[in-house]
C-alpha positions in Angstrom: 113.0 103.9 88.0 113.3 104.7 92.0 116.4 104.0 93.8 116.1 104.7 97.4 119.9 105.8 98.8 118.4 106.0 102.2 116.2 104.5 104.9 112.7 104.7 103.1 110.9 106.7 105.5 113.1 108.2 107.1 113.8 112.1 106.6 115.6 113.5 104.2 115.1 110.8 102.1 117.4 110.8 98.8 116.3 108.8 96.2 118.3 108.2 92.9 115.5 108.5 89.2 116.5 107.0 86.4 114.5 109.5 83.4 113.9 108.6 79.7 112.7 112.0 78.1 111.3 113.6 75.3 112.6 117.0 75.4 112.4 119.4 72.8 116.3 120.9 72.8 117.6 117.9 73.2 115.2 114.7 71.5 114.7 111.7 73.8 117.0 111.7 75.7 117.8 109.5 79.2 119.0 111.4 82.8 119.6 111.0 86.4 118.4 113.2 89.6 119.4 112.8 92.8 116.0 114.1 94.4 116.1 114.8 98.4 112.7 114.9 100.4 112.1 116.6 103.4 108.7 116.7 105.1 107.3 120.1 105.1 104.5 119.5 107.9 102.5 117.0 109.0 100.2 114.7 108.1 96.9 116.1 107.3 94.7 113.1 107.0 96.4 111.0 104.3 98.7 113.6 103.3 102.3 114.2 103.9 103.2 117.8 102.5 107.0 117.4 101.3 109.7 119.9 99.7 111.7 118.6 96.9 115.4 119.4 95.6 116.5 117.7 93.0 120.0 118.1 90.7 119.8 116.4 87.3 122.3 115.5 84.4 120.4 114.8 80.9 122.4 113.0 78.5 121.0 114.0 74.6 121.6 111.3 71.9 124.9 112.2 70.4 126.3 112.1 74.4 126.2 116.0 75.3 125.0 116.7 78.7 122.5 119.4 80.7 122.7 120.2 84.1 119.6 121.7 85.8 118.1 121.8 89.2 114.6 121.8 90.7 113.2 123.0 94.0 109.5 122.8 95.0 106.5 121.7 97.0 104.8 118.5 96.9 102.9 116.2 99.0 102.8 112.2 99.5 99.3 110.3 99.8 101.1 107.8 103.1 98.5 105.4 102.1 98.4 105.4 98.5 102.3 106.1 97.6 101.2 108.6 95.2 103.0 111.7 95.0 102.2 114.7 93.3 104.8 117.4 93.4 105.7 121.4 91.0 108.1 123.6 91.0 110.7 125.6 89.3 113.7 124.3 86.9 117.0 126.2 86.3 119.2 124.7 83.7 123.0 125.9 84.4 125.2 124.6 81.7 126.5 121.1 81.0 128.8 119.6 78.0 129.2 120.3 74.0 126.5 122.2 72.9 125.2 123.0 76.6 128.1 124.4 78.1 127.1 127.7 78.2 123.6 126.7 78.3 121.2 128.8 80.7 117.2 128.5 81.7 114.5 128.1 83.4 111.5 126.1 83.5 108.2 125.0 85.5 106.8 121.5 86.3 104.6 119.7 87.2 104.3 115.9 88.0 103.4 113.1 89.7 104.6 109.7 90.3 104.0 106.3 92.2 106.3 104.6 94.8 103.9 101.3 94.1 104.2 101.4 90.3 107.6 103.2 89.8 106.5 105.4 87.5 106.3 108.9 86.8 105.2 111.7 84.2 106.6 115.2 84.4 105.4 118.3 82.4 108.0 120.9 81.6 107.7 124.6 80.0 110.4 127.0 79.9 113.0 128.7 78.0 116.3 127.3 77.2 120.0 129.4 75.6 122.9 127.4 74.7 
């Protein structure tokens, strides 16, 4: 789930993602990002390049938590509200088991404004 905290449309636009996960250190598991967008040029027929930051809190079952954050590229389809975006993970400790916990990880993902959904692929290395 997509929770504008700003304008929509207007730049830098924060939005608040609610995640259910499937993450190998950690099981499913449920998180929050605060993601802020910024365009990165302009729009090139249909498509609005962007750059993404993102800080995110992962919450594993028995309630210990993850901090990571992402920075990449992306761009936005302005007709379509699809957005595909990549970029680079760093996980930088958290709670209980994760609070020495260090990493790194690519991704890769996409996601709809229209349908609210997302899907995110992750591969990295994770030390707690």
């Amino acid at each position: 789930m997509v929770t504008p905290l700003t304008e929509p449309g207007v730049f830098p636009e924060v939005l608040q993602v609610e995640l259910d996960c499937l993450l190998q250190h950690l099981g499913r598991t449920t998180g929050e990002a605060t993601t802020t967008v910024v365009p990165a040029g302009p729009v090139v027929g249909t498509t609005l390049p962007i750059s993404l930051t993102s800080t995110t809190t992962y919450e594993a079952a028995n309630g210990d938590l993850l901090s990571q954050k992402f920075v990449g590229p992306g761009q936005i389809d302005v007709v379509t509200l699809e957005v595909e975006f990549q970029g680079m993970k760093t996980f930088e400790g958290g709670t209980g088991r994760f609070s020495d916990a260090v990493g790194f990880a690519h991704s890769v993902g996409s996601a709809s404004f229209v349908t609210n959904v997302g899907f995110l692929i992750t591969k990295g290395r994770l030390a707690y």
